[in-house]
Backbone as a ProteinNet text record, in pm:
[ID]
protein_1_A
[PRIMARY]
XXXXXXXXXXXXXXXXXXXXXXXXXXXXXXXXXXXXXXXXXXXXXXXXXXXXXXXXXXXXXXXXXXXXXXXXXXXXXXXXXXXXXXXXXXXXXXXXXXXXXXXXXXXXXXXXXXXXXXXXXXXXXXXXXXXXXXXXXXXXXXXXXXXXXXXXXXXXXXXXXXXXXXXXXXXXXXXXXXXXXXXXXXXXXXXXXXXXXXXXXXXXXX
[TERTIARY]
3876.4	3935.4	3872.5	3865.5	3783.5	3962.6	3905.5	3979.8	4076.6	4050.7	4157	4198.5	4192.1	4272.8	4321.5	4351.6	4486.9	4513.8	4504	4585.5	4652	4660.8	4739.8	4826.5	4759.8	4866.7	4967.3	4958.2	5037.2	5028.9	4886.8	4850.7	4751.1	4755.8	4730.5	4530.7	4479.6	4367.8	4337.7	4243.8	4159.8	4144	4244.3	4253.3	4102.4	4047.9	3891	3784.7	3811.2	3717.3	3776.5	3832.6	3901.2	3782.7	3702	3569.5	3581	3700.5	3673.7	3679	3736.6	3656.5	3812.9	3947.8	4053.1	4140.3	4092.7	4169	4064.9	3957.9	3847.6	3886.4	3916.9	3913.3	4081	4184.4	4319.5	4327.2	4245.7	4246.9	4184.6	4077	4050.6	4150.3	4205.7	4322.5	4420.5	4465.8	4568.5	4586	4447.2	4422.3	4417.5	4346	4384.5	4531.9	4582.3	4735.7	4846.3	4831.3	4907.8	4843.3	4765	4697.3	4708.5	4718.1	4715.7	4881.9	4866.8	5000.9	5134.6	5234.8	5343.4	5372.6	5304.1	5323.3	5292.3	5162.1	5045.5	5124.9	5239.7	5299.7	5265	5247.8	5161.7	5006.2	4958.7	4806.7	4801.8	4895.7	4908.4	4996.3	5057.9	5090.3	4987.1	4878.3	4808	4682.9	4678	4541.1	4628.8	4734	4805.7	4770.7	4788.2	4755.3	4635.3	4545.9	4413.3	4410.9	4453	4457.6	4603.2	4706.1	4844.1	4787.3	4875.4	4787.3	4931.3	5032.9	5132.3	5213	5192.5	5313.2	5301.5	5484.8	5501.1	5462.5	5507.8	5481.6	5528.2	5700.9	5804.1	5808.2	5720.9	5746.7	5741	5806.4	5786.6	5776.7	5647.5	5647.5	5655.8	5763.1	5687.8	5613.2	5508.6	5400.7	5491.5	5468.3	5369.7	5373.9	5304.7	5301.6	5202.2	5230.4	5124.3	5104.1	4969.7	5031.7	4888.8	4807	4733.8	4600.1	4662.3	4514	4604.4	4683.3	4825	4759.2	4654.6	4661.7	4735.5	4812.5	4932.2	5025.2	5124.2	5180.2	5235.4	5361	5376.1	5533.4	5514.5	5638.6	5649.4	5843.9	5848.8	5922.2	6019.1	6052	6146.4	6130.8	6238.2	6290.5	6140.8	6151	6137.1	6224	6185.1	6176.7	6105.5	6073	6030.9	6168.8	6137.9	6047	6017.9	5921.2	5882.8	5803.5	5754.1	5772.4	5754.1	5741.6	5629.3	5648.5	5528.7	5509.6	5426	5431.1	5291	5304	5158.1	5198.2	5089.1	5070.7	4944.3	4957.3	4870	4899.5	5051.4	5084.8	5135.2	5192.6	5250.9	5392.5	5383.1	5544.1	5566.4	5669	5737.3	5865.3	5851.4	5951.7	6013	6173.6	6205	6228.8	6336.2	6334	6438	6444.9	6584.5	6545.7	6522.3	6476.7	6506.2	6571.3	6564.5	6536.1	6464.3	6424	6431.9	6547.1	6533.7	6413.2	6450.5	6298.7	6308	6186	6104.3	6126.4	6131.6	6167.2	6044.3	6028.1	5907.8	5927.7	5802.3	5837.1	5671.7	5741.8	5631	5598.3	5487.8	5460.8	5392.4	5288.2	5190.1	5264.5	5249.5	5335	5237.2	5286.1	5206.2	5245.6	5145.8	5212.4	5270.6	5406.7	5505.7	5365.3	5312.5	5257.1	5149.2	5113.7	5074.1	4865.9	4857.7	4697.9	4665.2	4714.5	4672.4	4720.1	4786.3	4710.1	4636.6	4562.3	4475.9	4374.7	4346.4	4236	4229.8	4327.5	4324.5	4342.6	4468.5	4504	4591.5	4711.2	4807.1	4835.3	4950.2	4983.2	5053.7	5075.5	5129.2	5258.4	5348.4	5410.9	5535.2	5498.4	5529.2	5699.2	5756.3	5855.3	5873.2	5990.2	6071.5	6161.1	6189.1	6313.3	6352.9	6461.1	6494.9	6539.6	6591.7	6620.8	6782.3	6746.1	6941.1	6924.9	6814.6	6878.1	6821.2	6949.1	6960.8	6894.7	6796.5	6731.2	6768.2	6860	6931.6	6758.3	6789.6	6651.2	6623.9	6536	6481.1	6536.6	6572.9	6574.3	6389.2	6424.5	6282.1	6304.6	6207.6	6170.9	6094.6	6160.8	6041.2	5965.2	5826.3	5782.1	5857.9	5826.6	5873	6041.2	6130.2	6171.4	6216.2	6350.3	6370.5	6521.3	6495	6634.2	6674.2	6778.7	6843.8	6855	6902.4	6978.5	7083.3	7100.1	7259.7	7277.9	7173.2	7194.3	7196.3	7289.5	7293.1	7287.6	7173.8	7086.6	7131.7	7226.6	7273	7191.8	7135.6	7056.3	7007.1	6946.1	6890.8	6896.9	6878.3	6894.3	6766.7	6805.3	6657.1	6685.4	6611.9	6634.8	6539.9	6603.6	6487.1	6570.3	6616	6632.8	6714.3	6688.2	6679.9	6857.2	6879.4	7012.5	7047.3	7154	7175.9	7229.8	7242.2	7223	7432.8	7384.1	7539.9	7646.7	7558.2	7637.1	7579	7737	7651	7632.4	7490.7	7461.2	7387.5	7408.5	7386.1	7359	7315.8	7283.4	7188.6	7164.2	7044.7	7093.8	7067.4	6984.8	7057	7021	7118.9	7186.5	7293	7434.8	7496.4	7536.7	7607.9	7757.5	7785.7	7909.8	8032.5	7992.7	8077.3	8011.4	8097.2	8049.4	8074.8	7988.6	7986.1	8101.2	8232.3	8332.1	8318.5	8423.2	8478.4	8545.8	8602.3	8711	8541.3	8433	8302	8251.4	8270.2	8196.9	8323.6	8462.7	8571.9	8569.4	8561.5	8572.3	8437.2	8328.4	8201.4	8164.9	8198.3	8223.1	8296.6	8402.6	8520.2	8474.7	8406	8301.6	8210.9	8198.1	8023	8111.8	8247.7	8284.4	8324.9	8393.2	8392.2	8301	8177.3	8055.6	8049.4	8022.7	7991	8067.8	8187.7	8306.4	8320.4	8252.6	8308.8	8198.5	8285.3	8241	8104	8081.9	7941.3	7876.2	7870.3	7754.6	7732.5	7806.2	7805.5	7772.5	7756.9	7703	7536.9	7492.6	7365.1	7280.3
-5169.9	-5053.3	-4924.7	-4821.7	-4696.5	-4643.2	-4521.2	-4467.6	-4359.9	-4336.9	-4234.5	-4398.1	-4521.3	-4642.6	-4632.8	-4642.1	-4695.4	-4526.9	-4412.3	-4327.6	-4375.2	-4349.6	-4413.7	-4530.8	-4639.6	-4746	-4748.3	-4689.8	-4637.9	-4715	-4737.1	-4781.2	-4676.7	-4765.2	-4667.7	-4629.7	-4482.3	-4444	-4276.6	-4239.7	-4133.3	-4010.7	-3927	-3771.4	-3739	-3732.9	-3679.3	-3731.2	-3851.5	-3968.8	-3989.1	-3908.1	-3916	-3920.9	-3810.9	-3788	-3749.2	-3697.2	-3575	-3471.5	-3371.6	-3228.4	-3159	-3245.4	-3199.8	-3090.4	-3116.9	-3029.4	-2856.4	-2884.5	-2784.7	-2688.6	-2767.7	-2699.6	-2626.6	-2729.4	-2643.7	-2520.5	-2512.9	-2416.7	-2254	-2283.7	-2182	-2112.8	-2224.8	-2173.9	-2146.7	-2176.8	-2145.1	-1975.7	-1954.3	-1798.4	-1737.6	-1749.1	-1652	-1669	-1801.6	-1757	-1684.6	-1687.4	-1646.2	-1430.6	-1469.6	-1273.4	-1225	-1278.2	-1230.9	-1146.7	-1016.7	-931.6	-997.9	-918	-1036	-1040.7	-940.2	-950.3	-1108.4	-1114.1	-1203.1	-1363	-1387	-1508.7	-1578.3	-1588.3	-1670.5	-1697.7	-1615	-1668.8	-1719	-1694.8	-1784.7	-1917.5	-1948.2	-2071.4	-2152.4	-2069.1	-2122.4	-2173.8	-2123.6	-2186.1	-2322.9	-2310.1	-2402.6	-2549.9	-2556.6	-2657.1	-2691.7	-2637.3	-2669.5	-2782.4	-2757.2	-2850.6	-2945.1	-2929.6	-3060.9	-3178.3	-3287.5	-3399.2	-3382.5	-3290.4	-3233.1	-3148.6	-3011.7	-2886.7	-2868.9	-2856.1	-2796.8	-2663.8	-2630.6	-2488.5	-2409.4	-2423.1	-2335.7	-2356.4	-2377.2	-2425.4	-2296.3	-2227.2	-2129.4	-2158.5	-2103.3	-2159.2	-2006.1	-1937	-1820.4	-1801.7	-1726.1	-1732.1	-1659.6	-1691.9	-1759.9	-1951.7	-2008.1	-2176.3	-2225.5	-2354.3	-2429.8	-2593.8	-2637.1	-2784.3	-2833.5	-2956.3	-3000.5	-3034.6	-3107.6	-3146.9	-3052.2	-3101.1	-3076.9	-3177	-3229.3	-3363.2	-3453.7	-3476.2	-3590.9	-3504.6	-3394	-3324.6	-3298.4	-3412.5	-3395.2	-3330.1	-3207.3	-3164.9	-3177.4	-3148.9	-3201.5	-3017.9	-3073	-2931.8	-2814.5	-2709	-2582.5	-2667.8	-2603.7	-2647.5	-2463.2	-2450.9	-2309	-2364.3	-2259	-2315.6	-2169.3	-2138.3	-1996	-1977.9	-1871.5	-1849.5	-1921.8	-1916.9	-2051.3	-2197.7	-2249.3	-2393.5	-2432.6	-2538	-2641	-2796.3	-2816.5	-2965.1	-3023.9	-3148.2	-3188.4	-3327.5	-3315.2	-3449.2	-3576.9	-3596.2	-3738.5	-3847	-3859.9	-3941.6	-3865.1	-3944.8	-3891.4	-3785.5	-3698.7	-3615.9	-3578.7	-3651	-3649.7	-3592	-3444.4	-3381	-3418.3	-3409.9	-3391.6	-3309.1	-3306.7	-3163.6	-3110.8	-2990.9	-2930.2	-2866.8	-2901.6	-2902.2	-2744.2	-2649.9	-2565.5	-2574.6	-2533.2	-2530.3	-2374	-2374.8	-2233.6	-2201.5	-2116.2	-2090.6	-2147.4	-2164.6	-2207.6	-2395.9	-2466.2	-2587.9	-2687.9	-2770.5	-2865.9	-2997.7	-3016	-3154.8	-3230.8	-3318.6	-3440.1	-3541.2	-3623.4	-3734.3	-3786	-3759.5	-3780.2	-3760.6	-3881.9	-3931.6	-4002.5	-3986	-4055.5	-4153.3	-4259.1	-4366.2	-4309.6	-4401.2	-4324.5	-4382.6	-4464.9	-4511.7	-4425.4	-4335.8	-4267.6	-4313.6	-4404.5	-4493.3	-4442.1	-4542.3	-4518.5	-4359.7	-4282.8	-4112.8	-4074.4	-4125.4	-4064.1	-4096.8	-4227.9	-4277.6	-4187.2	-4096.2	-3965.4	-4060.1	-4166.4	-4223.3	-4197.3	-4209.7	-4139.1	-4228.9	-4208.7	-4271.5	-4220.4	-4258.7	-4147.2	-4197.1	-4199.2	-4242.2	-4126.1	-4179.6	-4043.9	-3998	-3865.4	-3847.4	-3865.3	-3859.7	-3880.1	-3760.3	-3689.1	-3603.8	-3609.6	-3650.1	-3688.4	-3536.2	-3544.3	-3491.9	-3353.3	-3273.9	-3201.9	-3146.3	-3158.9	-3122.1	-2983.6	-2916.9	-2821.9	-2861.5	-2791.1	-2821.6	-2674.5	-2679.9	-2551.8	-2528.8	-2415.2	-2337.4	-2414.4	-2373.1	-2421.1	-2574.5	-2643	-2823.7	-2891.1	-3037.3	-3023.9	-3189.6	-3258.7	-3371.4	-3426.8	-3571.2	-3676.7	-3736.1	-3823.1	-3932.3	-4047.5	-4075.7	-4184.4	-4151.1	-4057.1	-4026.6	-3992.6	-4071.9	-4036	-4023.1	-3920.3	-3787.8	-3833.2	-3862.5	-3935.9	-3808.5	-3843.2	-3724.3	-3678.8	-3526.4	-3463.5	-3487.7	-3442.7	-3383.1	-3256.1	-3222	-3114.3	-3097	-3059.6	-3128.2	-2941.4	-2941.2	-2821.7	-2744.4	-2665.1	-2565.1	-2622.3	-2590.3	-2609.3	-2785.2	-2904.8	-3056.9	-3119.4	-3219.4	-3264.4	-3401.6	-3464.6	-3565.5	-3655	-3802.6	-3891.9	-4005	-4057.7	-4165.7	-4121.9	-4153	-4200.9	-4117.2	-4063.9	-3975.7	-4054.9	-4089	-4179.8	-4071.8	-4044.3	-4023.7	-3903.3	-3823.2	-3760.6	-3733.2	-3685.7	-3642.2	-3494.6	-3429.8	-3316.2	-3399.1	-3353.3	-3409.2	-3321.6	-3283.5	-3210.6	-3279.1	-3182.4	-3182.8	-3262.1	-3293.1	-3355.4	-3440	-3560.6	-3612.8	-3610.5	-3558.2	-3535	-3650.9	-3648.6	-3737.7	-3699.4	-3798.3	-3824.7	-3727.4	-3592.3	-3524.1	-3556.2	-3578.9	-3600.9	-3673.1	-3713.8	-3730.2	-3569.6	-3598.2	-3471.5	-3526.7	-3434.2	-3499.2	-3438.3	-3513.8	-3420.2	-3261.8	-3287.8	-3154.9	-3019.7	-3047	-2988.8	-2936.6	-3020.5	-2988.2	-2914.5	-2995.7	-2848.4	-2738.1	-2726.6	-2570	-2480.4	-2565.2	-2443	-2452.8	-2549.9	-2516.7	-2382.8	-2366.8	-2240.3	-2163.6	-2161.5	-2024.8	-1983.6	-2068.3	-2052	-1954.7	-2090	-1991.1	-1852.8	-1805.7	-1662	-1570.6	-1612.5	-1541.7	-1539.4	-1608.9	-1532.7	-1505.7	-1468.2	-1431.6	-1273.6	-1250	-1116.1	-1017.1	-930.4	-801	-769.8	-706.1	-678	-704	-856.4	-961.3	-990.6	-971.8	-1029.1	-846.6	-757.4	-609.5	-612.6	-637.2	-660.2	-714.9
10434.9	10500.9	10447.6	10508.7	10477.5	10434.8	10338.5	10285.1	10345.5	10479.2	10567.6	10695.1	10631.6	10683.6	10605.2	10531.5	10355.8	10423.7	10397.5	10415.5	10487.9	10634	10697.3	10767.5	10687.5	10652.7	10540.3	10455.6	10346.2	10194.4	10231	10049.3	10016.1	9867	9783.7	9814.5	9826.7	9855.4	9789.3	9795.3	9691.8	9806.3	9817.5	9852	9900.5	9789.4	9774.2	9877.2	9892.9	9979.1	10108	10175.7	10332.4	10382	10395.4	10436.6	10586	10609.9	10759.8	10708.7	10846.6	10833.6	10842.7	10857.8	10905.1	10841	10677.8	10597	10559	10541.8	10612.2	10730.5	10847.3	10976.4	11014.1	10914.4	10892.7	10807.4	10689.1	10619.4	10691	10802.5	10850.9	10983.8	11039.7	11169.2	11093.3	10980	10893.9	10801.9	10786.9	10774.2	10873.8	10970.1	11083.3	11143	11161.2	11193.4	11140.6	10971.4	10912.2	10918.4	10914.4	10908.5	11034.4	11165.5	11279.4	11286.8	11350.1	11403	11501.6	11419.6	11473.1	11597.1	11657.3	11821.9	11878.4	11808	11879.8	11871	11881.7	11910.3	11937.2	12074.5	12139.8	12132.5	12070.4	12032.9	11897	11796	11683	11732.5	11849.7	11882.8	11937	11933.2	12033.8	11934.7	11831.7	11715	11644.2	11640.9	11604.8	11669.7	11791	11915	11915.4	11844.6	11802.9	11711.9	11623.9	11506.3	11489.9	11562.3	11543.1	11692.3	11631.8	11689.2	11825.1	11799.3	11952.9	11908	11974	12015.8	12144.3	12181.3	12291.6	12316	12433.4	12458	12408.2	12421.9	12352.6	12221	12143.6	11998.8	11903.5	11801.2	11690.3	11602.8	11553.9	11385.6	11328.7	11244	11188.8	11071.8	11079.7	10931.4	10796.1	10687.5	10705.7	10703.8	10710.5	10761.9	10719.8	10609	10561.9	10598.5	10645.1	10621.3	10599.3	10554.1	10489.6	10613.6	10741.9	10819	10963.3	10974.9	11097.2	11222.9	11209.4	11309.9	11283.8	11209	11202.6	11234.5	11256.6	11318.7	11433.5	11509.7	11617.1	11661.5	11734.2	11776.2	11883.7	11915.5	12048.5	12092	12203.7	12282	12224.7	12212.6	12185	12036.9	11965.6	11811.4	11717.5	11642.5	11573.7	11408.9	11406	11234.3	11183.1	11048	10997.4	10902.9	10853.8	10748.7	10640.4	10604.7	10506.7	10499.4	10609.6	10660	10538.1	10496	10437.8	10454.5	10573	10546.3	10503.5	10438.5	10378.1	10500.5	10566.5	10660.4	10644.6	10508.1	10498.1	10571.2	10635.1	10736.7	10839.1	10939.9	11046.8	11042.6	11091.3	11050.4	11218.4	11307.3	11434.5	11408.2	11492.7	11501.1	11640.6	11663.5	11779.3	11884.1	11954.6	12059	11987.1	12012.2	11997.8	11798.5	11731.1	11621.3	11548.8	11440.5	11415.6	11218.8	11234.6	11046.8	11011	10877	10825.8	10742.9	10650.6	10566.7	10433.2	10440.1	10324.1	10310.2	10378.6	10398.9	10372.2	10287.2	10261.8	10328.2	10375.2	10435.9	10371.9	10291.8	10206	10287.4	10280.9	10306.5	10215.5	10154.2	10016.8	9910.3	9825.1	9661.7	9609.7	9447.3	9350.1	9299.8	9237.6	9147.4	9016.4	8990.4	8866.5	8788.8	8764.1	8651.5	8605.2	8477.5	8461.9	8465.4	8461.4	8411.5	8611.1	8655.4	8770.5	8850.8	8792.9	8862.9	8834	8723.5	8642.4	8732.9	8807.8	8897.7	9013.3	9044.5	9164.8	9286.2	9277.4	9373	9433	9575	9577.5	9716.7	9780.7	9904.5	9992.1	10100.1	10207.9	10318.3	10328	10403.3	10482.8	10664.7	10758.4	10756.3	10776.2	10806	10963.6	10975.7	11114.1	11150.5	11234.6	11231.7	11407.5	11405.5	11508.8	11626.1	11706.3	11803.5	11762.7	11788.9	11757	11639	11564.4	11430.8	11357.1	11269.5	11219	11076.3	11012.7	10846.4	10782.2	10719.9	10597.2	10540.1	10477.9	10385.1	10251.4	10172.6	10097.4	10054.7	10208.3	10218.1	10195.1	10076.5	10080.1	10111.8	10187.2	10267.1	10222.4	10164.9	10061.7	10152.8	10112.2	10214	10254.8	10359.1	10394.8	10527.8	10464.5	10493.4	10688.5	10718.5	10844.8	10857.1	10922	10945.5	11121.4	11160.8	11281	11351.7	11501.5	11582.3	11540	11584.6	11587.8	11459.3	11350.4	11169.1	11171.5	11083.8	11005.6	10821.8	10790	10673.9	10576.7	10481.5	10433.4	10344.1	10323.6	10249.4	10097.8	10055.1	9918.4	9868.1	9988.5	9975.9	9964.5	9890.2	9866.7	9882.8	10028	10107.5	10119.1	10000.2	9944.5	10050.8	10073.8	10140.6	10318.2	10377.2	10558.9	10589.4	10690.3	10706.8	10888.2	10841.4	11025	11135	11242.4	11312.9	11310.9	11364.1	11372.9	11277.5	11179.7	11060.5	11007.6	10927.4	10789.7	10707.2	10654.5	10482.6	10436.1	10293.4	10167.7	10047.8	9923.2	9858.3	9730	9652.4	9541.7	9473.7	9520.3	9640	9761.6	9860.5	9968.2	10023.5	10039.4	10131.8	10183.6	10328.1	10402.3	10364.9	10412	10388.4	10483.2	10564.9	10700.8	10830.3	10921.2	11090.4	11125.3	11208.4	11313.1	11407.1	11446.4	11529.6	11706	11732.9	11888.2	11837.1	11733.2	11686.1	11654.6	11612.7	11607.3	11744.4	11851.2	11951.1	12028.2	12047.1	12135.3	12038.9	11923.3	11825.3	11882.6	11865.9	11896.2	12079.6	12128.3	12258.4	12323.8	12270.4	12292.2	12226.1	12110.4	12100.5	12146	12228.5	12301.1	12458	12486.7	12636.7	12567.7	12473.8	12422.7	12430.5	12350.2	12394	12522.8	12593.9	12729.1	12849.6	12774.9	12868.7	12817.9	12694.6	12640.4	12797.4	12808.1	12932.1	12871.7	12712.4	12638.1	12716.6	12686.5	12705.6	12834.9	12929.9	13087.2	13116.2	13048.5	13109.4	13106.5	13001.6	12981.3	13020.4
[MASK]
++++++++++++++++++++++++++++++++++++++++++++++++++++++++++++++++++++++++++++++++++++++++++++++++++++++++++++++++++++++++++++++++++++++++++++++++++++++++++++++++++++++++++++++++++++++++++++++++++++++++++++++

């Protein structure tokens, strides 16, 4: 197997010896996106799409935004992602629709062997995140490899999320867990805030 095969099968292979051009060609769309004026939205969405292996149209990333090749990088629809996003994509990282990330949020895929002999060999391995569909990611939340986050999560601020989160729950904190189901009593409470908002006169003037 060539050494960007073990990357992405998820054994162990040498950073150094990938031997494409991907992390090269991210580092340069990655300076101009982050230096370009904040008007220019859409043309920093648009160097982006150059280099992820899928963004939608409606997708926001705000700068600044780091990630390692971003061809393993796939987002899906009406995804926002606040300031200081970081993902390292030695494997695959599939975002879903609906998707909102606060700031400064890490998302891992590349880990080392605990055993100290073999890091020394500059070996390392990679395995992809998942993030499903619905979901809210609190700020400085940081995302181990391997890692897959279900639909309809709400993942609470400052969590650090080493093992898999099922589908329709809050979960928090280090190592992050399962806090609750997301209920019916969740969806009639912010439902009736939602008909509030747009029943107030303000908002129906504008």
């Amino acid at each position: 197997m060539t050494e960007k095969e073990r990357m992405l099968s998820g054994k162990l292979y040498c950073p150094f010896k990938v031997g494409d051009n991907t992390w090269e060609k991210s580092r340069e769309v990655l300076e101009k996106f982050n230096s370009m004026p904040w008007h220019q939205e859409k043309e920093r969405m648009q160097l982006l799409r150059e280099i992820f292996g899928h963004l939608e149209e409606d997708a926001v990333i705000v700068p600044p935004f780091y990630c390692d090749k971003g061809t393993q990088i796939y987002i899906g629809k009406h995804f926002y992602a606040n300031t200081g996003l970081l993902i390292l994509d030695e494997a695959d990282v599939r975002i879903g629709d609906h998707v909102f990330i606060a700031p400064r949020v890490c998302i891992y895929t590349a880990g080392h062997p605990i055993d100290a002999d073999v890091r020394r060999m500059d070996l390392e391995y990679a395995k992809g995140v998942t993030i499903g569909n619905d979901v809210w990611i609190g700020g400085n939340t940081v995302i181990n490899p391997g890692v897959t986050i279900g639909n309809n999560v709400v993942i609470g601020s400052g969590s650090v999320v080493t093992r898999d989160i099922p589908d329709q729950v809050i979960a928090a904190g280090c190592p992050c867990r399962v806090i609750r189901k997301i209920t019916e009593e969740d969806r009639e409470y912010w439902t009736q805030q939602a008909e509030e908002y747009f029943a107030d006169e303000d908002i129906r003037g504008e």
